[in-house]
N, C-alpha and C positions, 0 to 999 in steps of 0.2 A: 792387560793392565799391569803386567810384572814389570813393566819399565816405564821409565820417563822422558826417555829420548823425544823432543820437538816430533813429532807427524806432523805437516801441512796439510788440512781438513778438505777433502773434493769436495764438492758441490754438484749439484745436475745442471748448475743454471749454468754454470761455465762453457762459452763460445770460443769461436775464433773468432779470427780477424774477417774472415770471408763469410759466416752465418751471422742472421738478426736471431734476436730470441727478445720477444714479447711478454714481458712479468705480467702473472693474472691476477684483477685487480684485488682476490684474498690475501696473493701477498704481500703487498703495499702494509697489511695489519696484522702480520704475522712475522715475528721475527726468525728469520728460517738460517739461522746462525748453526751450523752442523758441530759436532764433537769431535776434536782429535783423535787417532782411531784409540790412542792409548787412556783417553777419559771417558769410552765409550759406557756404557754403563747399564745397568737393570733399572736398581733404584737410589733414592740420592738419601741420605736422613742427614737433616739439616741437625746439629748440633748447639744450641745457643746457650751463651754461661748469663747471658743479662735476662731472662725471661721471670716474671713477675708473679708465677706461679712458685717459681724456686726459692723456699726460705733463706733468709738470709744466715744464716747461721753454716748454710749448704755452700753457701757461695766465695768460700776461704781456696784461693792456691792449690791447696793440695786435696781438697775436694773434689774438686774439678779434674785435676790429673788423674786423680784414681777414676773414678768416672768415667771419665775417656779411655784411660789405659782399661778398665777393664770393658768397655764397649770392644773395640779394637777387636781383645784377645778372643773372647765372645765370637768375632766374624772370623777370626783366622780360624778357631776353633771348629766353626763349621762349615770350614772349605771356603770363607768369601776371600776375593780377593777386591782391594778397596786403592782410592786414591783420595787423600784429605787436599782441598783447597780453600782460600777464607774467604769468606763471605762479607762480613761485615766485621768492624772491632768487637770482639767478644759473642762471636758467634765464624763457624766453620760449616763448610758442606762435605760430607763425605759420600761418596760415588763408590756403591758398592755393585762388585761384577760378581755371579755365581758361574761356575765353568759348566760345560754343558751334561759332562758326568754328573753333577748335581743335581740339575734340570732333571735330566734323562731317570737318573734315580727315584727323584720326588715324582716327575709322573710316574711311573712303574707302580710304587706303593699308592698313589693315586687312583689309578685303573684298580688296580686289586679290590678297594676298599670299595671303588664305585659295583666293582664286580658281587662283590661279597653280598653289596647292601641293592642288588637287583638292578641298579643303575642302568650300568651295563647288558647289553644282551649277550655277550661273550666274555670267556675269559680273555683277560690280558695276554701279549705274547710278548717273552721273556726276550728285553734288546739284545741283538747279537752281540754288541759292544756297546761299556762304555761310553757315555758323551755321543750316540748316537740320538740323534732328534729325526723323525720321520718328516717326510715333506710337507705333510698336511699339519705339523707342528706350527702353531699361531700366537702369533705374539701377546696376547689376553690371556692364551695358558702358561704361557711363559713368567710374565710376570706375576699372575696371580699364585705361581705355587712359589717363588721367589719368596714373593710376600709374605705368603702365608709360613713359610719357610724362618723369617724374622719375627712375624709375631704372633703366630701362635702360640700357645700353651705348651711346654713341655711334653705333658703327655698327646699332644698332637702332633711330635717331632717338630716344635718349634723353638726359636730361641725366649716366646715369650715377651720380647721387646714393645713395653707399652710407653708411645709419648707421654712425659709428663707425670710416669707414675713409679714408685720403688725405686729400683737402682735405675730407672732411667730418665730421671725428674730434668735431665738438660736434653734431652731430647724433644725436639720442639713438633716437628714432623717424620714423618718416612713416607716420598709420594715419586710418581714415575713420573719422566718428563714427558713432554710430547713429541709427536712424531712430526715435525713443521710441512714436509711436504705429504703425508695424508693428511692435515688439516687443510692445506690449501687446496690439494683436489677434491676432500670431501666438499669445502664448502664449495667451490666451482660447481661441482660437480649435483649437486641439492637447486643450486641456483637457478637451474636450467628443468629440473625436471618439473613436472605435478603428480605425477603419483609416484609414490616409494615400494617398489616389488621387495619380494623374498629376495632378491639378490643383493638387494643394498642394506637386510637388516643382516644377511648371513658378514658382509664388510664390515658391519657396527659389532656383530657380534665376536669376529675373528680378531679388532681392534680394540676392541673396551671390557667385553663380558657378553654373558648371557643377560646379566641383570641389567644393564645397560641399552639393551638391544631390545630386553621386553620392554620396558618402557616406553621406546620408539615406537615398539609394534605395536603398543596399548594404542598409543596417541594415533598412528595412523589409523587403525583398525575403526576409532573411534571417530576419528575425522571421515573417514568414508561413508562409515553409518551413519552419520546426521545428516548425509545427501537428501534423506529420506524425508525424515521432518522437516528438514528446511524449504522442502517442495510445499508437503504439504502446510508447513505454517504459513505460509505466501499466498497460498489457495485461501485457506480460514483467513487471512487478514483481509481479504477485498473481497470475499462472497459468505462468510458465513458473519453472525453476531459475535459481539464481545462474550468471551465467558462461553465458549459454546461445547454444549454434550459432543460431539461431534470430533472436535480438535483432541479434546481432555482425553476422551477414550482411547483414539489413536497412539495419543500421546503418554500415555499408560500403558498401552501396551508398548507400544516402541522402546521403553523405556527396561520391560519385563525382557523383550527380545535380545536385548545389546548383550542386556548382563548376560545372561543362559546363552549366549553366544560365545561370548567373550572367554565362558568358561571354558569353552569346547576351545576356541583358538587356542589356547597357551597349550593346554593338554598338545595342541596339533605342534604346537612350535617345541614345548617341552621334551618329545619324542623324537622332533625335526633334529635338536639341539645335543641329543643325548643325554638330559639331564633330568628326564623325569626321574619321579621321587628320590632327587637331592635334595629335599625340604626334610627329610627322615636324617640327614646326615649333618646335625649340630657342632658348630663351631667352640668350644670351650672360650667364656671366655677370660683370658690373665687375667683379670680383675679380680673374678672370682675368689673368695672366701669362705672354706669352708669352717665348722668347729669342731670337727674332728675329723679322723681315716677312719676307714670303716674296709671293712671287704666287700666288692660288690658281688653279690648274689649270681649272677650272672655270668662275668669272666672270671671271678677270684681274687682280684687283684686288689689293692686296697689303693680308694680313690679318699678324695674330699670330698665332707659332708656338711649339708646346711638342712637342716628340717624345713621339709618343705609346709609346715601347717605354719614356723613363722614368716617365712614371705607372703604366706594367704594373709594372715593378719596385718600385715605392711602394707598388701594391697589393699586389702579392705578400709586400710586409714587413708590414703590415698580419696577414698570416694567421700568422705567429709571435705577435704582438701579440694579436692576436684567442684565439689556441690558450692563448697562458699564461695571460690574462686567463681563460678559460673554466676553466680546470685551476684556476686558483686558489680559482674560486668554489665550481669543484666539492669542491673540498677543504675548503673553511669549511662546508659545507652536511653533504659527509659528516663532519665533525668532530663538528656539532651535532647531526647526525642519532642518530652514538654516545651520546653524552651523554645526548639525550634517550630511549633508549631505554637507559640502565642506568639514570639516574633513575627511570623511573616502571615499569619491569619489571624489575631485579633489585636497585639500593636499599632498601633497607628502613630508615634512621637515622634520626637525628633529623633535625631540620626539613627533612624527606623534601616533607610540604604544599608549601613557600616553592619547595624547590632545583626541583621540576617548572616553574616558571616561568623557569627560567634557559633553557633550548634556546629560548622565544619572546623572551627578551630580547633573546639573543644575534642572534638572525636579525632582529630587528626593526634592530636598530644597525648591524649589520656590511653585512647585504643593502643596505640604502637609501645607505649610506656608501661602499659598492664601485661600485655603479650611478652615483652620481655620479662617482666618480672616472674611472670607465670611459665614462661618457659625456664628460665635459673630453677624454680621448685622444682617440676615435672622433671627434668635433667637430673636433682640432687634425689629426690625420690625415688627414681627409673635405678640408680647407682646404688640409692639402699635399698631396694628389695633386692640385691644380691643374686642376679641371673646368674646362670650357671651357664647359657648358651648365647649368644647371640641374635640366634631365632626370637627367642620370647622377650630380650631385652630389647628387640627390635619393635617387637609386637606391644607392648607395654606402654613404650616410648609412644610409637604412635597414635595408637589409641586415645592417649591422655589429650594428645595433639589434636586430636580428632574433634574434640569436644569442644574446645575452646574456637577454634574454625569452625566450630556450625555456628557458634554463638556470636563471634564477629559476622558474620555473612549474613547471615539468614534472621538475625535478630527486629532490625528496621523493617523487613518484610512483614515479619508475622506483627509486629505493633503495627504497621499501618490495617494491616488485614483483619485481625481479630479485636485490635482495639480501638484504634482510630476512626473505623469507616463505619463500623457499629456503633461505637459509644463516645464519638466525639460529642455529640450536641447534648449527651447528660454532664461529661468531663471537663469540655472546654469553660462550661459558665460558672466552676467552682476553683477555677485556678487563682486564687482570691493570693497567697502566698506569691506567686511570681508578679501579678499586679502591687503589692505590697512591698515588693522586693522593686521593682522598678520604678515606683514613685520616690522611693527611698533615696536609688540612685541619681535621679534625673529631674526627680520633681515630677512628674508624670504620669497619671494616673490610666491606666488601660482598662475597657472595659469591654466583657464578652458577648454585649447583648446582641450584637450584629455579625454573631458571629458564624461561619458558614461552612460546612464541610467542603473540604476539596475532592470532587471527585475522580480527580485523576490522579492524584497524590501517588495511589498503589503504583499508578502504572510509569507514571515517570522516575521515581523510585526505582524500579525492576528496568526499566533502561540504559540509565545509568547504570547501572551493575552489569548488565550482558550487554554494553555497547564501550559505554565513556569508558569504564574504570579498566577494560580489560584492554582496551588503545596503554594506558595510563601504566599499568601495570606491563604491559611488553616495552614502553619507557625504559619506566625503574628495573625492571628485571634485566637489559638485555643491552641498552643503551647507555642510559648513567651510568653503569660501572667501568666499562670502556673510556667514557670521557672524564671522569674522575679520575682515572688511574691515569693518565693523560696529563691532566691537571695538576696533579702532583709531583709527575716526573718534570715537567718544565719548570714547577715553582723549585725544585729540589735544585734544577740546576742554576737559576737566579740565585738562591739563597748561596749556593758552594760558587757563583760568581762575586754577590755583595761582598760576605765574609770571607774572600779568599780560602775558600776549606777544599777549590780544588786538586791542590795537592795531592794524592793519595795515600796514605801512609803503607798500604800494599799494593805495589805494580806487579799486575797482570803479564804472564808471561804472553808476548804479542801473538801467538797462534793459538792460546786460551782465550783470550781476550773479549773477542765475541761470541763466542758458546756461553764463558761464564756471566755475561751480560744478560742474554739469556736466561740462563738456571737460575741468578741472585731474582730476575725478576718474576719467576714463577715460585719462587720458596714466600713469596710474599700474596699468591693470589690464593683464596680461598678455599675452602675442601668442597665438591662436587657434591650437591646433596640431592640424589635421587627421588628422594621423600618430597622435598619441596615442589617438585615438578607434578608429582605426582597428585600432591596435594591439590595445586593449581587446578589440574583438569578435576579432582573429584569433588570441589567445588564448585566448578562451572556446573557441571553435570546436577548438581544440586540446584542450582537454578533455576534448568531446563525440566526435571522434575517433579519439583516442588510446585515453581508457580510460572510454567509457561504460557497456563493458560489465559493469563494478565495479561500478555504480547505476542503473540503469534510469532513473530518474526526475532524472538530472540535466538533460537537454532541459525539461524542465518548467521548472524553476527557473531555466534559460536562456530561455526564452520569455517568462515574468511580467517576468523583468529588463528585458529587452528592449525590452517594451511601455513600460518606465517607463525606460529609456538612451533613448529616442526624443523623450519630453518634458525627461527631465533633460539633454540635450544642448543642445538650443532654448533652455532657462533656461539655460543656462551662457553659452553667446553672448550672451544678451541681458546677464545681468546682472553676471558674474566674466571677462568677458574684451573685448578688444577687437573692433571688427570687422571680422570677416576681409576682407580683398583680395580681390576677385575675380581671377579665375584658372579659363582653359579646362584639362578634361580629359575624355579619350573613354573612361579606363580607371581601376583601384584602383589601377594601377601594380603597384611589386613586391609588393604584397599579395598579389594573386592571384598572384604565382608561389609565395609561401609558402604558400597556403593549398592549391596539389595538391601541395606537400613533407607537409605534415599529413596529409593524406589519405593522400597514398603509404605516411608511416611506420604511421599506424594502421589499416593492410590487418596491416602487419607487428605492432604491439603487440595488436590484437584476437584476432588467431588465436592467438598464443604465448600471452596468460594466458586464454582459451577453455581452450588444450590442456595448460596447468599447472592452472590450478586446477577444471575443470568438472570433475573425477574426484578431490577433493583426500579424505584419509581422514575422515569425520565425529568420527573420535575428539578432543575438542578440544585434550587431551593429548600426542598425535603432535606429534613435532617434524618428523616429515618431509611435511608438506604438499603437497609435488611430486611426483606419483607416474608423471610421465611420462617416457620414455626419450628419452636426447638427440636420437638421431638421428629419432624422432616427429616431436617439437617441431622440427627442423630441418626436418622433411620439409613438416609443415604449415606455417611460415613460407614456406617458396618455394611452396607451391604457391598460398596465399594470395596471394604478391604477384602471382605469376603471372596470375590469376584478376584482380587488381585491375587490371592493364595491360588487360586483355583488355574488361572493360566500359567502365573508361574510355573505348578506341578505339571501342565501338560505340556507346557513351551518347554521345560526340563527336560520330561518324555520321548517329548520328537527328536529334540538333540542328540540324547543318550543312547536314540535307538540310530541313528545317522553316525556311523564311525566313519571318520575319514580313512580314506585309501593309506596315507603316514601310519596312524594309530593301528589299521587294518595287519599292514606288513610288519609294523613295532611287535605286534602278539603272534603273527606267523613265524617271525626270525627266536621268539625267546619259546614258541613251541617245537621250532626245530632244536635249538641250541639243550634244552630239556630230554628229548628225543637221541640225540645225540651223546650228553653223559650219560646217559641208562645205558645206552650201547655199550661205551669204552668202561662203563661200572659193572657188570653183567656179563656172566660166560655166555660165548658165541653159542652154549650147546640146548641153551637154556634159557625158550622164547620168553618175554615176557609174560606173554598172554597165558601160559602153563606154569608158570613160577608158584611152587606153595611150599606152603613153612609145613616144619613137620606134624604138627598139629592139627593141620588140616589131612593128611592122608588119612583113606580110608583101607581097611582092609576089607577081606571079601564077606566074611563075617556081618561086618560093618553095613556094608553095604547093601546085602540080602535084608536086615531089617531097615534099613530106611526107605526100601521098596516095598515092604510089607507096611509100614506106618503110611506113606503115601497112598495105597491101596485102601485101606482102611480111613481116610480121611475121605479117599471120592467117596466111597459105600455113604458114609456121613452125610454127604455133602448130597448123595440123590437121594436118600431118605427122606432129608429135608425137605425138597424138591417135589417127592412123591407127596410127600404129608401135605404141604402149600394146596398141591391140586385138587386134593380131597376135600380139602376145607371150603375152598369156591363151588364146590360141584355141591356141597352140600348148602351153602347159602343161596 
């Protein structure tokens, strides 16, 4: 990148005149516009002086230039070498290249740190030169220590560069572009198979990360397991009863298996990967403020400090925040939930058709308008408890998230279940306020005396949810964004037709020109968020859970999905987002602690509606549906959960006793590598096995009475013995 002489950019797809070459159809939707070799690059940070975050007081002339100039110096400072080209008015991309001495160096101290902190099963070995990269060097390590290289913390050897924050408040992004033809052969290449081996997540992993790739493995791992239930929910749904002991049990345990599996797998991939316990190795994060230095204990060195007793207190305000936040929603949800249950079961007026579509209105506007409001706090809260790592602001963050997704999801469920199908026929005849309300509006008075429970309400309900809504949401999640960005780019160029704005006030050097097409249109797609993926499935999985045994056949229609979140996932990276950062991890993180909370509660939801509704009365009439006595239903809830600790700890057991052949050889190589420094640490003359401090040598002295106390102890010891036999001989 030290020049700017025109290169002409090769291509693979380039024929002659005498060969065909057949474009596959990923590429048709993949712009595979390749780099000049001289704008080659790591990673790009978009630069922008108009962004809406930057106070205006920031945004004077010479603000801006110092800004940049000291951006700039910043990269030359630490060996980048870079190429500015403009993006848009008042916004630039900078194309920053690190030379391979860099690389080579950051991994070096990489390996060290992983060696130090057990990562590793070996030490590191010192590159013979310079800017050497080994073969098996991958482009996911490449750029992720690049990265880390720009934005970590100082004391992490980084330059600390945070978008958006301190001196870098015009920095809008820092993100890698993609690789146009491994997206076209991955997705080709996904298109064709059904099942995804270790060979294609080690691809995902040598290509994106580790944390990238367990994801993939979650989702596959998870998709194979439901083979199981989905058999068996197919069985239950055409030979056993609604609500059956039978399914629930299976389905409980199957449930307890995945997780205590699942745990074993990453450990297997964690070792596979070489990154077991990098979750010990915390990312500082620049945001970070401490209120004082302090020396730590430890290395000596003097860091920043935050008392950690005030972030507990921050978090603890957080769980009022969290509680009203959840109360509120719960309350707009049972509001709606009313509503829509005098509408379309005790209404009878006119434009009765239209008004059943008001409870989907209302939830469609108010749910997605709360969730963002509620995610701005959770976001602004997460940033004032003042993490210190990454790890735990990551963990924080989720969590928070966590709760409010049980609340949207699972909330309709448990009203129908626990309030609806019990206590409709006391609740529905006193809704005197909504009939009051809608004579008001319409003139028209409703009344509940005819009014009827729906007995299948629960179950079309939980349909919808593991059928329609998960068609609906691979939609919006995978499709819409693709055609909207679509949509935009041809209204943009109607609009720069109508108003003449085609002109461009910056022309594109013509051998730039489609690369930068390119780049300008990825600085504009979204940041990859692994969370939300992840989210997706441990919701589903909350479903299956909770209340599968409503429907038999919902694993089924979690499995097809499945198979198609596994390619529609792959398409979203390639085509509707940016590409993700590489980034080590050995675990789902707080996933799997939410997902044995699911497990735990649906020991608890499966046995109480087994034991409410599997004896419910067939007359469809009955208003009283629930025909079991409190303290039953009490008695079988504990004794379910009970039962559910209980396999856990042995499905745990079995696992933990079953080491895979990887984890097997992972403990033989770090007991040779152990075996090994004792040797080269240890005179050759001087076995271990005879090794003693001086403290222990005995002289002969010495030794004469510890043979006489030994001597003296048997004498004791058959006295005893003698005295014993005396005593029986005399009873």
């Amino acid at each position: 990148m030290a020049s700017d002489k025109p290169v002409v950019a090769t291509r693979n797809d380039n024929t002659s005149s005498t060969t065909s070459f057949v474009t596959p159809s990923p590429a048709g939707l993949i712009n595979n516009a390749l780099p000049p070799a001289y704008l080659e690059c790591d990673l790009v940070i978009a630069f922008d002086t108009l962004s809406s975050n930057v106070p205006n007081e920031k945004k004077t002339t010479e603000a801006i230039e110092d800004a940049f100039r000291f951006l700039l110096a910043e990269l030359v400072n630490a060996g980048f070498c870079f190429k500015v080209r403009v993006n848009k008015p008042g916004s630039v991309l900078i194309f920053v290249k690190a030379s391979d001495a860099i690389v080579s160096i950051a991994s070096y101290r990489s390996q060290i740190k992983d060696w130090l902190f057990g990562i590793r099963t070996s030490a590191p070995v010192v590159p013979e030169s310079q800017g050497t990269l080994g073969d098996d060097f991958t482009t996911a390590e490449r750029l992720r220590l690049v990265h880390d290289r720009l934005t970590n913390a100082p004391k992490d050897h980084g330059l600390g560069i945070t978008p958006g924050q301190g001196n870098w408040v015009f920095v809008k992004s820092i993100f890698a572009l993609h690789d146009p033809e491994f997206n076209v052969d991955w997705i080709k290449r996904w298109s064709t198979k059904w099942v995804l081996d270790d060979a294609e997540l080690d691809i995902i992993k040598n290509a994106f990360g580790e944390k990238i790739a367990l994801y993939f493995a979650f989702l596959q791992y998870y998709f194979a397991r439901l083979l199981f239930p989905t058999i068996i929910g197919v069985v239950a749904f055409f030979f056993l009863p609604p609500y059956s002991p039978i399914f629930a049990i299976i389905n409980c345990l199957w449930c307890c298996v995945f997780v205590e599996s699942w745990k074993h797998r990453e450990v297997e991939l964690a070792v596979k990967w070489g990154v077991k316990g990098c979750s010990g190795l915390d990312t500082h994060r620049a945001t970070f403020k401490g209120e004082s230095e302090r020396q730590d204990p430890i290395t000596g060195t003097l860091v920043q400090y935050y008392p950690s007793w005030k972030r507990v207190i921050k978090q603890f305000t957080a769980i009022p925040t969290a509680l009203t936040a959840g109360l509120m929603l719960m309350g707009v949800q049972a509001i709606v939930f009313a509503i829509e249950i005098f509408l379309s079961e005790i209404y009878d007026g006119p434009l009765k058709q239209y008004l059943v579509f008001l409870p989907t209105a209302l939830l469609a506007t108010l749910v997605p308008t709360f969730t963002a409001f509620y995610n701005i706090i959770a976001t602004r809260m997460t940033d004032w408890e003042n993490h210190a790592t990454e790890r735990t602001y990551e963990t924080a963050m989720t969590q928070k998230m966590f709760v409010l997704n049980f609340l949207t999801s699972y909330m309709g469920l448990f009203l129908s279940s626990y309030v609806y199908l019990p206590f409709g026929h006391l609740i529905a005849p006193n809704m005197d306020f909504i009939s009051a309300t809608m004579e008001r509006l319409i003139g028209e008075k409703a009344s509940a005396k005819n009014f009827t429970i729906n007995t299948l309400r629960l179950r079309q309900q939980y349909i919808y949810f593991t059928a329609t809504a998960q068609l609906v949401n691979f939609f919006v999640e995978t499709l819409l964004p693709y055609i909207q960005r679509r949509a935009f780019k041809e209204a943009k160029k109607l609009q720069e037709k109508v108003t003449g704005a085609c002109a461009e006030a910056f022309k594109d050097n013509e051998v730039e020109s489609p690369f930068l097409a390119r780049v300008r249109a990825e600085v504009d797609f979204p940041d990859y968020e692994v969370g939300e993926d992840y989210r997706e499935m441990v919701v589903q999985f909350g479903y299956l859970s909770l209340f599968a045994t409503v429907w038999p056949l919902a694993p089924l229609f979690s499995f097809i999905n499945n198979w198609v979140e596994l390619r529609g996932d792959a398409v979203k990276i390639c085509l509707d987002t940016k590409r993700p950062i590489p980034s080590k991890a050995e675990t789902i993180g707080p996933w799997l602690d939410n997902l044995i909370f699911l497990t735990w509660l649906g020991s608890l939801t499966t046995s109480s509606l087994v034991s409410m509704y599997r004896l419910s009365p067939t007359d469809p009439d009955c208003p009283y549906l629930v025909s079991t006595r409190p303290w039953v239903l009490l008695a079988t809830v504990l004794l379910s959960e009970h039962v559910y600790f209980a396999a856990r700890y042995l499905i745990g057991y079995i696992y933990d006793a079953l080491d895979s052949t990887v984890v097997q050889n992972y403990q033989r190589q770090k007991y040779i590598n152990r075996q090994q420094t004792l040797k080269r640490s240890l005179p050759e003359a001087e076995p271990i096995e005879t090794l003693e401090h001086d403290e222990m040598v005995l002289t002969e002295e010495e030794r004469d009475e510890w043979r006489a106390a030994i001597a003296e102890a048997i004498v004791t010891l058959k006295t005893s013995l003698v005295k014993n036999e005396m005593d029986k001989k005399e009873e």
